[in-house]
Z-matrix of the N, CA and C atoms (Angstrom, degrees):
N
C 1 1.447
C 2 1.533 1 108.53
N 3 1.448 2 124.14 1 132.32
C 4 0.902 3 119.33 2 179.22
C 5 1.820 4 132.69 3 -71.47
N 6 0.566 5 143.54 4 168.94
C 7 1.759 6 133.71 5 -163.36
C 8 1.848 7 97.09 6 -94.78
N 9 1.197 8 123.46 7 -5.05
C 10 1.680 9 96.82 8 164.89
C 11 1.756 10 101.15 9 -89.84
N 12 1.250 11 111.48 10 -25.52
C 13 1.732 12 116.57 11 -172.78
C 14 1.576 13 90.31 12 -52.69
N 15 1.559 14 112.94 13 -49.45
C 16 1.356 15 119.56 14 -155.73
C 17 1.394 16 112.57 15 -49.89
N 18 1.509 17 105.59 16 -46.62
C 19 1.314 18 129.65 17 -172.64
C 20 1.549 19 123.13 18 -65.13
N 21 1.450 20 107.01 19 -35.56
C 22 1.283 21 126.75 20 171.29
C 23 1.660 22 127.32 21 -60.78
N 24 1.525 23 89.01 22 -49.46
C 25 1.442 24 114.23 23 162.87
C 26 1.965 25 112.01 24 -66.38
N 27 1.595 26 112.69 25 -51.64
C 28 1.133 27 89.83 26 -177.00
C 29 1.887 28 124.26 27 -65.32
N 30 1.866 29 84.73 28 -15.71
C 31 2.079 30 81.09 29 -174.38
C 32 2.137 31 94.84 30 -70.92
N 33 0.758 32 89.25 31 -44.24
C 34 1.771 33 96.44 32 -178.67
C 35 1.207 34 112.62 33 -30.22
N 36 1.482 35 108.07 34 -51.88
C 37 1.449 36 111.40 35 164.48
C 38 1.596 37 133.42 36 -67.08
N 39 1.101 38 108.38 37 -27.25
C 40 1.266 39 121.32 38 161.63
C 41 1.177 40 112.32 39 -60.61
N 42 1.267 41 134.59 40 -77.86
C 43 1.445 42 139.51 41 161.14
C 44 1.470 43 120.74 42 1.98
N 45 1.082 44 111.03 43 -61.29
C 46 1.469 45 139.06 44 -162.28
C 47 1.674 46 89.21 45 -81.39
N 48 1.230 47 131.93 46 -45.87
C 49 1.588 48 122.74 47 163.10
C 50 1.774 49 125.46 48 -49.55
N 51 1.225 50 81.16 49 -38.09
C 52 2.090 51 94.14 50 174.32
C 53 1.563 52 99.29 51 -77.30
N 54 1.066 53 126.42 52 -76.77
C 55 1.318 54 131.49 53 175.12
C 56 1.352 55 110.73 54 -16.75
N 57 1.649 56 119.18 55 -53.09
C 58 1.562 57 106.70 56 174.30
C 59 1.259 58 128.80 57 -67.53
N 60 1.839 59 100.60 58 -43.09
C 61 1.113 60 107.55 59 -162.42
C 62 2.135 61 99.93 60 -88.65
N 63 1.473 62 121.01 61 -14.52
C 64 1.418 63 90.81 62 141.53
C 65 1.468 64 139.61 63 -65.13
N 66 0.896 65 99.72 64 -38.55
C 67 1.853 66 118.96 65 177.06
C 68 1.888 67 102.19 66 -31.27
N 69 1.470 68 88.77 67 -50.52
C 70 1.842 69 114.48 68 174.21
C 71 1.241 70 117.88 69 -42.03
N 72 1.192 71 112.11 70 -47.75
C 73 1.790 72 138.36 71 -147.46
C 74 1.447 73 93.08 72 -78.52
N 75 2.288 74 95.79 73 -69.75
C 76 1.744 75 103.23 74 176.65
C 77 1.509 76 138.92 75 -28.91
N 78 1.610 77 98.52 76 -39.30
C 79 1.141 78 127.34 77 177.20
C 80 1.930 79 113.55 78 -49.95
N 81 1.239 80 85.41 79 -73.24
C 82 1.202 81 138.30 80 -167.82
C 83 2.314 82 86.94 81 -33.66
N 84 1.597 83 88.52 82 -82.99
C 85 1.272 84 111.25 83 -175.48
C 86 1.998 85 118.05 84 -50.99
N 87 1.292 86 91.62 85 -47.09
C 88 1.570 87 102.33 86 155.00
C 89 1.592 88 111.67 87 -46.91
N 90 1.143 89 98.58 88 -78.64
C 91 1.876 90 98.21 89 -179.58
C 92 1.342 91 127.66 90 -26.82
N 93 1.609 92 109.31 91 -45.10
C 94 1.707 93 124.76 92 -177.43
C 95 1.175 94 109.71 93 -96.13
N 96 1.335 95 113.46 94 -7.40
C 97 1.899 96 115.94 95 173.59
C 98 1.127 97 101.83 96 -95.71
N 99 1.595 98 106.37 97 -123.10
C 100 1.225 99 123.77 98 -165.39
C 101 1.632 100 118.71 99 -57.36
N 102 1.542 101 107.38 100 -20.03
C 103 1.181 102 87.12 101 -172.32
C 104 1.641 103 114.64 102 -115.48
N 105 1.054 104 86.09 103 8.68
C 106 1.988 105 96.93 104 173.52
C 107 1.260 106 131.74 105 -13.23
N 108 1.621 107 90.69 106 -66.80
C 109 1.871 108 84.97 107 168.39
C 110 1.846 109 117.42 108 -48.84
N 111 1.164 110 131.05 109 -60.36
C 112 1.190 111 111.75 110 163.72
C 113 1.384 112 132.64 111 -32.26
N 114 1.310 113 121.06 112 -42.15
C 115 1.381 114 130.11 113 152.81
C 116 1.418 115 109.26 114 -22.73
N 117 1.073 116 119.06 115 -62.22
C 118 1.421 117 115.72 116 -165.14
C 119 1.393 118 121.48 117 -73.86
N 120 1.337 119 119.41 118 -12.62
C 121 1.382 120 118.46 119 166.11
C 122 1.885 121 118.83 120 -67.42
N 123 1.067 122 118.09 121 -3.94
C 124 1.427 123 138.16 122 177.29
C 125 1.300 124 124.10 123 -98.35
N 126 1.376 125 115.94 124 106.06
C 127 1.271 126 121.48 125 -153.83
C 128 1.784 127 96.48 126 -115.74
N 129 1.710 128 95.94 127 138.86
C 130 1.722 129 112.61 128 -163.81
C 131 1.766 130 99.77 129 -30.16
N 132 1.799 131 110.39 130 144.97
C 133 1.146 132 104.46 131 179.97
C 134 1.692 133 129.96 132 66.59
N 135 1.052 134 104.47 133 12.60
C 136 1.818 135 119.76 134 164.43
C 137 1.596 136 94.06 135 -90.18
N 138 1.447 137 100.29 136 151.32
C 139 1.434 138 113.87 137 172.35
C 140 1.658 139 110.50 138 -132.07
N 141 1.359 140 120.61 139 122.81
C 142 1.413 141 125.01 140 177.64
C 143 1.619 142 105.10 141 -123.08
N 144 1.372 143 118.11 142 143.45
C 145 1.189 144 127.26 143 167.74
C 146 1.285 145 125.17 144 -85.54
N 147 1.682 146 130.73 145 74.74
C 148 1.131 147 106.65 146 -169.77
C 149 1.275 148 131.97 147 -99.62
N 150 1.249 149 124.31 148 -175.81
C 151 1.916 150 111.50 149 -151.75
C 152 1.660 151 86.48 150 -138.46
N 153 1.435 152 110.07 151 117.13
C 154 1.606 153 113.63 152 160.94
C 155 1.488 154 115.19 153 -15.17
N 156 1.266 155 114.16 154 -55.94
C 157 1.650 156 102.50 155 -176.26
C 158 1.049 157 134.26 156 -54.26
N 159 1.192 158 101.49 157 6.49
C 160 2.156 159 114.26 158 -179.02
C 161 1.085 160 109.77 159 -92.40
N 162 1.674 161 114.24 160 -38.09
C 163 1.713 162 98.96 161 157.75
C 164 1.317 163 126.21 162 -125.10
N 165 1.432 164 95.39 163 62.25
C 166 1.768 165 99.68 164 171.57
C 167 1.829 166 107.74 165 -89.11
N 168 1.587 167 106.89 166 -2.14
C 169 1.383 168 98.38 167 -163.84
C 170 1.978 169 91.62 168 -113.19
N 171 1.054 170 111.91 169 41.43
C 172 1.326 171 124.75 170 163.99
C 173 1.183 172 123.32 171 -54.66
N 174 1.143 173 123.71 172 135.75
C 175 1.441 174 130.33 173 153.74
C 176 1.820 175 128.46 174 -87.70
N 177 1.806 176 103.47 175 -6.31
C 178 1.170 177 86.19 176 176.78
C 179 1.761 178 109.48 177 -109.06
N 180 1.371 179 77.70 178 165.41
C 181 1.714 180 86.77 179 -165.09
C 182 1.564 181 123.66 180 -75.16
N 183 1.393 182 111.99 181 -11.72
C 184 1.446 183 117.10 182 175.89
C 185 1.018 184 126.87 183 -91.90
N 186 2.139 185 106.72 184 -17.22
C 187 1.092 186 113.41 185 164.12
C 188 1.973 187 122.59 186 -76.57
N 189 1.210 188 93.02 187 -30.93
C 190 1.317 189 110.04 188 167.20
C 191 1.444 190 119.66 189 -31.34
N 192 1.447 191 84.93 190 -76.42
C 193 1.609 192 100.38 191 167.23
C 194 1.402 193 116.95 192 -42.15
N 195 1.252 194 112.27 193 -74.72
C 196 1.520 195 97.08 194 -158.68
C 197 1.637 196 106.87 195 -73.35
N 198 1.454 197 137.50 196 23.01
C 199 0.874 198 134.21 197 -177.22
C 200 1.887 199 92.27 198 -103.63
N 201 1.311 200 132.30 199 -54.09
C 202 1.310 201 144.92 200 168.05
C 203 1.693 202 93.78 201 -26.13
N 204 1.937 203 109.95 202 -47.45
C 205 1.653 204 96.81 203 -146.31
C 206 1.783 205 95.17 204 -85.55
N 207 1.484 206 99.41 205 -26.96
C 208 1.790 207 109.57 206 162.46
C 209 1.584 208 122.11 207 -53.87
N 210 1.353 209 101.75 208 0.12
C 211 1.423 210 103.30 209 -167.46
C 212 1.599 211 104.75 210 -114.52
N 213 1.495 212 100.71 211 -32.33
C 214 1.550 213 110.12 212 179.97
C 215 1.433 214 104.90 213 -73.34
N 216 1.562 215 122.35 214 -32.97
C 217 1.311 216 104.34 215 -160.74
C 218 1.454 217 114.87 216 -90.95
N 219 1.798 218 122.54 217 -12.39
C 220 1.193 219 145.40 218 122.39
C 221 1.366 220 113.80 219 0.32
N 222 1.332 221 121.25 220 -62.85
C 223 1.507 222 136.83 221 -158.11
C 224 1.735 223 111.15 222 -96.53
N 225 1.403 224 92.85 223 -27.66
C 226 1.511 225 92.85 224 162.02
C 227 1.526 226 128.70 225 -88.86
N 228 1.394 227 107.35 226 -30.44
C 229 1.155 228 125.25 227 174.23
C 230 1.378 229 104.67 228 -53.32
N 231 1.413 230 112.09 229 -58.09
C 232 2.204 231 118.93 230 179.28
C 233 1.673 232 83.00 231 -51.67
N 234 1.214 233 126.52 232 -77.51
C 235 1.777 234 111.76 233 -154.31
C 236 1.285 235 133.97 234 -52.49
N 237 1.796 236 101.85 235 -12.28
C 238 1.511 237 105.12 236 -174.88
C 239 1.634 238 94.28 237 -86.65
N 240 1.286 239 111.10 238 -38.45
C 241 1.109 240 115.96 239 162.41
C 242 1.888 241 154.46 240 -38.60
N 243 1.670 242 88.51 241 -43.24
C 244 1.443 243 105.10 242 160.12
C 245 1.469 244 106.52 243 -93.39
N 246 1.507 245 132.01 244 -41.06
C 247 1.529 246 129.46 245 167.20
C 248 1.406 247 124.34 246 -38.65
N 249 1.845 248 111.49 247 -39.72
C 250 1.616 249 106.78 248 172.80
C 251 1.519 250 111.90 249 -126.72
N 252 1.032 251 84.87 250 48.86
C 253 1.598 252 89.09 251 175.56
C 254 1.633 253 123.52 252 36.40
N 255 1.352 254 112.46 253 37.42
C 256 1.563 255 114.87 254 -166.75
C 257 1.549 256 99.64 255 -70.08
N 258 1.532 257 108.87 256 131.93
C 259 0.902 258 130.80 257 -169.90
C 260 2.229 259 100.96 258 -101.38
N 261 1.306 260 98.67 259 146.20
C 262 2.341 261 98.96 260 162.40
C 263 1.688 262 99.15 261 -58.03
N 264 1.268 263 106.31 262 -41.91
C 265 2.050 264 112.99 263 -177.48
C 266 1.566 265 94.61 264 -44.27
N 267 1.121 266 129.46 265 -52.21
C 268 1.566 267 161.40 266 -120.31
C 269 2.048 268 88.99 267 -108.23
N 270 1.015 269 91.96 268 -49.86
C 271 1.980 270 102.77 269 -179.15
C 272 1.092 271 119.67 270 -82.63
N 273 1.184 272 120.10 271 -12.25
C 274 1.734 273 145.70 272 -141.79
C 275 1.578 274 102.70 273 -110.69
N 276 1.219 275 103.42 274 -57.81
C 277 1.410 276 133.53 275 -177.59
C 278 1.597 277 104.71 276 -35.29
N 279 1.301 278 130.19 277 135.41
C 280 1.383 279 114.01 278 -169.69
C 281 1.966 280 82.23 279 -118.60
N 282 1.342 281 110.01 280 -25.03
C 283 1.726 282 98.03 281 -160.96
C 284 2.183 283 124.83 282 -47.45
N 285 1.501 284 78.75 283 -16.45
C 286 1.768 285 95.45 284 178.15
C 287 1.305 286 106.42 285 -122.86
């Protein structure tokens, strides 16, 4: 593999670290904002899976935002993706 593939692949992977750990953040800020009172039905050590689409219908604006910028990097992530053909073989790969 040549060393720009490498590079491409290693930001890809990177990516995919922000991507979660915004995903985290959204959550996060939702929970202590707007959606708090729900918060409180969750008692220490509960585990819920939650899915962006619960607060795409927000009213606050910071969540907004960073949900828009969760959305852009989504869209780049698919193009680097269909652009170099990144393969799971390709994600998998531990040598880079």
């Amino acid at each position: 593999m040549d060393l720009y593939r490498e590079k491409i692949i290693l930001t890809y992977k990177h990516l995919l670290k922000v991507h979660e750990e915004l995903l985290t953040r959204i959550i996060n800020v939702g929970m202590t904002g707007e959606y708090a009172e729900i918060n409180t039905v969750f008692e220490p050590g509960d585990t819920y899976k939650f899915d962006l689409d619960q607060f795409r219908g927000t009213e606050d604006t910071n969540l907004k935002i960073l949900i828009g910028f969760f959305d852009e990097l989504e869209n780049m992530m698919n193009s680097l993706v269909n652009i170099n053909a990144i393969t799971e073989n390709d994600l998998e790969d531990e040598s880079f």
